[in-house]
C-alpha positions in Angstrom: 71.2 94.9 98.9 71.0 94.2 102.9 74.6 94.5 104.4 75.4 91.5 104.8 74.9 90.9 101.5 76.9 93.5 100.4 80.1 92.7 102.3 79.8 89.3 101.6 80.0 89.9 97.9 83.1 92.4 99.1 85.3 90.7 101.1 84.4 86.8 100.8 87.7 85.2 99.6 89.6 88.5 99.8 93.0 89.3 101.8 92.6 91.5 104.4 95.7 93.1 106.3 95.0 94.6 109.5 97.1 96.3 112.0 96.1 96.4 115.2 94.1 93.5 115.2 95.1 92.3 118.8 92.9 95.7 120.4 89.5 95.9 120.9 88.2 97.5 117.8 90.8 95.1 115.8 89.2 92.1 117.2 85.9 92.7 116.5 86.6 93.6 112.8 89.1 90.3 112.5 86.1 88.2 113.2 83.6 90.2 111.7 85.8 89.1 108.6 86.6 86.0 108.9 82.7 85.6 109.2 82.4 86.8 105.9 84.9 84.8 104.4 87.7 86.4 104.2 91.2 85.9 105.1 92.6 88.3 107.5 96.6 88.3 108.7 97.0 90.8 111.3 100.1 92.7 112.1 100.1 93.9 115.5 101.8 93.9 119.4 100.7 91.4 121.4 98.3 92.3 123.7 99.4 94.1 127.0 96.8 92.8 129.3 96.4 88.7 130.1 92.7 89.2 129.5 91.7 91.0 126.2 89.2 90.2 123.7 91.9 88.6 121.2 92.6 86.1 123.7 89.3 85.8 124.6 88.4 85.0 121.1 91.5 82.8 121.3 92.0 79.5 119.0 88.3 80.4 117.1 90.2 83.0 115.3 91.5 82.1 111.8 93.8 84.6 111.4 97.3 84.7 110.9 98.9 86.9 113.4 102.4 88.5 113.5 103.3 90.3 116.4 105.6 92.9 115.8 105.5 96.8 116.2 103.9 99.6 113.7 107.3 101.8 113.9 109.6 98.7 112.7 109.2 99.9 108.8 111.2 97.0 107.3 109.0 94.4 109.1 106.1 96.0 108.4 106.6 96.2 105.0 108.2 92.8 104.5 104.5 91.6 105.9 102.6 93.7 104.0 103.9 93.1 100.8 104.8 89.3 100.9 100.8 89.3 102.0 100.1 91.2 98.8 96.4 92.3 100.5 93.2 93.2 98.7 92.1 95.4 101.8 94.0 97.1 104.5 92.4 98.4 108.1 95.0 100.6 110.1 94.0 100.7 113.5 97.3 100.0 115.2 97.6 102.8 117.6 98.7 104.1 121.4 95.0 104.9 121.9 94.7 106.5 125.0 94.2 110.3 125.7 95.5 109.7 129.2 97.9 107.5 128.6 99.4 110.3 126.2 100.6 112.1 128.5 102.6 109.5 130.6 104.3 108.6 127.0 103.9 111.1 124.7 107.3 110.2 122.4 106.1 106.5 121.6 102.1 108.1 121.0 103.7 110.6 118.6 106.4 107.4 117.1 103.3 105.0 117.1 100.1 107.0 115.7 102.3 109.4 113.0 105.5 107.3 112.6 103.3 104.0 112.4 100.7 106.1 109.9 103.6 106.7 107.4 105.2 103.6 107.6 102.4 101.7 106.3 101.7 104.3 103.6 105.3 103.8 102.4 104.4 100.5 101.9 101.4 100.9 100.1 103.7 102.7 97.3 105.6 99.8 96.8 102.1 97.1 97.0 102.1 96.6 92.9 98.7 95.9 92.7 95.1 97.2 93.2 94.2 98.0 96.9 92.2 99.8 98.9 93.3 101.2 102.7 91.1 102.3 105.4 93.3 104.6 107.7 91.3 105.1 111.1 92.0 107.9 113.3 89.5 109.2 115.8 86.8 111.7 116.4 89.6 113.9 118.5 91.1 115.1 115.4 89.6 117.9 115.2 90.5 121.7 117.0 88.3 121.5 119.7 86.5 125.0 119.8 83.9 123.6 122.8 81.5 124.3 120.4 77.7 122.8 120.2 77.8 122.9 116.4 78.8 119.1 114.9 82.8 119.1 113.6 82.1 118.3 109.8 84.9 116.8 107.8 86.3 120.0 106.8 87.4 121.6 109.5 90.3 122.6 111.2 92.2 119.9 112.3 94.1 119.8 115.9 94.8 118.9 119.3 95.7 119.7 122.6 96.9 116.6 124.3 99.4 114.3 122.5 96.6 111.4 121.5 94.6 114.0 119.6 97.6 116.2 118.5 99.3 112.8 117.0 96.2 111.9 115.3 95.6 115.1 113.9 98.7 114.3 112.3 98.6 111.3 111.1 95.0 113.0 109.0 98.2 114.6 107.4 100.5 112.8 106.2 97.5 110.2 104.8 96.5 113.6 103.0 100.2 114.3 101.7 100.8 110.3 100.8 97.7 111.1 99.0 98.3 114.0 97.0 101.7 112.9 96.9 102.1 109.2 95.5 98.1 108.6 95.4 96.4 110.9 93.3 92.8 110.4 92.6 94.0 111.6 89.1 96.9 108.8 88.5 94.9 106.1 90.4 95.4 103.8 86.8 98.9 103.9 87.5 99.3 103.8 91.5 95.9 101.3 91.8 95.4 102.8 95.6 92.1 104.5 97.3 92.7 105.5 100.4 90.6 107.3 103.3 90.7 107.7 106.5 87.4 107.5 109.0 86.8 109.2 112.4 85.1 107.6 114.9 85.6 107.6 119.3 84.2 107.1 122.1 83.2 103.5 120.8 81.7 100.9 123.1 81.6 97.0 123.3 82.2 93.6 124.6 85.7 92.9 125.5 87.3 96.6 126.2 89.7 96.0 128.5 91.6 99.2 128.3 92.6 101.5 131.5 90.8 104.7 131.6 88.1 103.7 129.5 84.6 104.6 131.2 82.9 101.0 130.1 85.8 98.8 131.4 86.0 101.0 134.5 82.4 100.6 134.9 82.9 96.6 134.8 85.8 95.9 136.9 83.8 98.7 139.5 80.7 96.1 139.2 82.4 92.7 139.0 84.2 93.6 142.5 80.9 95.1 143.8 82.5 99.0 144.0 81.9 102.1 143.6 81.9 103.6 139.8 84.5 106.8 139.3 83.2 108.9 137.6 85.6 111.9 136.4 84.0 113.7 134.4 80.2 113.8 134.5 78.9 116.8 132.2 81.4 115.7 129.2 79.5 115.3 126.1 80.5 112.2 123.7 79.7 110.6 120.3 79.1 107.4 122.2 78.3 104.7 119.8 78.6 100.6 119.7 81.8 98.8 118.4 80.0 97.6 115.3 78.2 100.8 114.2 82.0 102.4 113.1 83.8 99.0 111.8 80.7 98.5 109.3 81.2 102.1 108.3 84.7 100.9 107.5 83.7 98.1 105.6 81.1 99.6 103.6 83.8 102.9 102.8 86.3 100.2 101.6 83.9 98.4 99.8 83.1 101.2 97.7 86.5 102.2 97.1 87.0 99.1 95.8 84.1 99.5 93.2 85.3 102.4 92.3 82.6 104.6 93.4 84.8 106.5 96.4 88.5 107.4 95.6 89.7 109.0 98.5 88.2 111.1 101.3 87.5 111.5 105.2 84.7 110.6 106.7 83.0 111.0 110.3 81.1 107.9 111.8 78.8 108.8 114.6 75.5 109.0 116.3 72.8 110.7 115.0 73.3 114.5 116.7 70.1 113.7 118.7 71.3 110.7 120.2 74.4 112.6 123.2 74.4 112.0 126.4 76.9 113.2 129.1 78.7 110.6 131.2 76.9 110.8 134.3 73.3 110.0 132.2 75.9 106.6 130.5 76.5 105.8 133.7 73.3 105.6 135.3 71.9 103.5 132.2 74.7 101.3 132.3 73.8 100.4 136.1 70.4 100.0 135.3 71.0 97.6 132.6 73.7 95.2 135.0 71.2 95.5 137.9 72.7 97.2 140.7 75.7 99.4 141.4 76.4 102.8 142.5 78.9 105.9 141.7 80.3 109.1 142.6 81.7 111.7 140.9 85.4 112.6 141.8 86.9 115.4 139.9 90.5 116.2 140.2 91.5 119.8 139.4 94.8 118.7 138.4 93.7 116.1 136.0 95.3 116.2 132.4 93.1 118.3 130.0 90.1 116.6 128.1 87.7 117.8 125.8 84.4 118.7 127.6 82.1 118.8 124.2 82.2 116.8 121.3 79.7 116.1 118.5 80.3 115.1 114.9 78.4 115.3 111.5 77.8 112.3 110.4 75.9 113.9 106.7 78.9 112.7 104.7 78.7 109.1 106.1 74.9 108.9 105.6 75.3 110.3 101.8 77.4 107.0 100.9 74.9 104.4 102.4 75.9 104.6 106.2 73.3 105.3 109.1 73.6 104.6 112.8 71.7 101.6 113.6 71.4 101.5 117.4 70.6 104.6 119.5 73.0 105.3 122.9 71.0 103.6 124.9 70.9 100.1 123.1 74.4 100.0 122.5 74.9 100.3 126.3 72.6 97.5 126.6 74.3 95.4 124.5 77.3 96.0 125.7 76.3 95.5 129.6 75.4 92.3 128.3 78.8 91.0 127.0 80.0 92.0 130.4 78.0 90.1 132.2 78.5 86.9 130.4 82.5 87.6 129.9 82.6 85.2 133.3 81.5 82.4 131.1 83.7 80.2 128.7 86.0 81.7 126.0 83.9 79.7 123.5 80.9 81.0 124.7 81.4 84.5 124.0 82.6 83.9 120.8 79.5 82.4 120.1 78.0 85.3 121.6 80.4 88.1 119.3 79.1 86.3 116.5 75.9 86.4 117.6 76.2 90.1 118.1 77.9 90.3 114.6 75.0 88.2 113.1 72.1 90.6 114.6 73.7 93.5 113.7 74.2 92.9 110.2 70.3 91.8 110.3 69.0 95.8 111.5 
């Protein structure tokens, strides 16, 4: 069954719940859902910059939104359970390594605070559901090693993003163990997992210190690219290569055939480039531009090497379909139509969406 069969059949008349759905990634996946015909309320902040993809998006989107914050646990649950979802995507986050250190308290309240707050209640959702918990590729105690971080390994973090993340991995494991036991799941009805993806790329990223969004506003005003940190090595990989991963690991917790577990969605280990290499493809592809590389010695620590295994992913149904250099294509792309009409590039997302599912 092609994948867009298969989440049809999945989701097509299904409730959704999804928190965070005003961010990038949480866009993307609300109309990737509506697509299939599903019906998605989000739960979520409003978004912090006048131009984001939500907005962008704007009126097309079906959705029902409420704006409100991850850390009000009363709210949250009074949403969550008056909704009485089928599916639940967690992506609400503070999802910036940089940005981590300016605020670590409300990164720490948001990402572990937030985690547990919708877990909570998930104990109290009397009915049969199945949660999606996303954290990030940063989880994991970053040894600078070339070797791939598998799903079993230590957990971590230096800065407060990855620290709080690492976290969060957790307390979904003690909720788990706890009040969701694989073992009682005829009494508690819940699957739950949590998936670790970063360094994702797409249309409509508008976030600060995020190399593709820095790379367009550079271009768009005709300047000169920033580049940080050229030799850092990341799993980069297009917006729609981890949200079908989520999908397709709900999907099967729903049918019963995946209970509980983490997984790592990725590039295949061949497919890494540094920085420097995504920034000279990512010129080539808009046409013209230039960078430099400015370093800053006193620049907040980030990881320098990262890889993941993606065997667990693959072993459930789930391959990469687009190599690095593609998904900088495509997104390019986006960015150099985002100048035309909202309803253009919502045509164009669903475009996107529609030859995706077709790989």
């Amino acid at each position: 069954m092609g994948l867009k069969n298969l989440l049809g059949k999945t989701y097509r008349g299904k409730k959704v719940f999804i928190t965070g759905h005003t961010g990038f990634k949480g866009s993307w996946l609300t109309l990737w859902l509506e697509s299939l015909g599903a019906i998605v309320k989000g739960y979520s902040l409003k978004p912090e910059k006048e131009i984001s993809l939500y907005e962008t998006l704007g009126k097309n989107l079906r959705c029902r939104s409420v704006f409100a914050d991850i850390r009000d646990a009363a709210k949250l649950e009074s949403e969550l359970l008056g909704f009485a979802p089928d599916f639940i995507f967690h992506l609400a986050a503070q999802s910036l390594v940089r940005k981590s250190y300016r605020m670590p308290l409300y990164t720490f309240e948001t990402n572990i605070t937030g985690t547990a707050n919708l877990l909570q209640s998930l104990t109290k959702l009397n009915k049969s559901a199945s949660a999606v918990i996303v954290t990030t590729d940063k989880v994991y105690k970053n040894n600078e090693w070339i070797y791939p971080y598998r799903e079993n390994d230590r957990l971590g973090g230096d800065d407060p993003y990855s620290a709080s993340k690492a976290c969060a991995e957790l307390v979904v494991n003690s909720y788990v163990k706890s009040f969701f036991n694989p073992d009682n799941i005829k009494i508690h009805k819940k699957r739950i997992s949590t998936a670790r993806a970063g360094n994702v790329i797409g249309g409509g990223d508008y976030s600060e210190d995020r190399l593709f969004p820095d790379i367009a506003r550079a271009l768009f005003g005709s300047n000169t690219i920033i580049v940080r940190n050229p030799e850092s090595i990341r799993p980069w990989q297009y917006v729609l290569e981890p949200l079908s991963g989520y999908l397709l690991l709900a999907s099967l917790m729903s049918g019963k055939k995946i209970t509980s577990g983490s997984y790592n969605f990725g590039p295949y280990p061949e497919d890494l480039l540094d920085v420097e290499s995504v920034v000279k493809i990512a010129i080539e592809c808009y046409g013209h531009g230039k960078y430099k590389v400015s370093k800053n010695k006193n620049a907040p620590h980030e990881a320098g090497t990262l890889r993941l295994d993606i065997s667990k992913a693959i072993e459930i149904g789930w391959h990469p379909k687009m190599d690095t250099a593609e998904a900088i294509k495509k997104t390019m792309n986006w960015y150099k139509n985002s100048v035309k009409k909202n309803s253009v590039l919502y045509k164009l997302c669903l475009k996107d969406i529609s030859e995706f599912e077709s790989l």
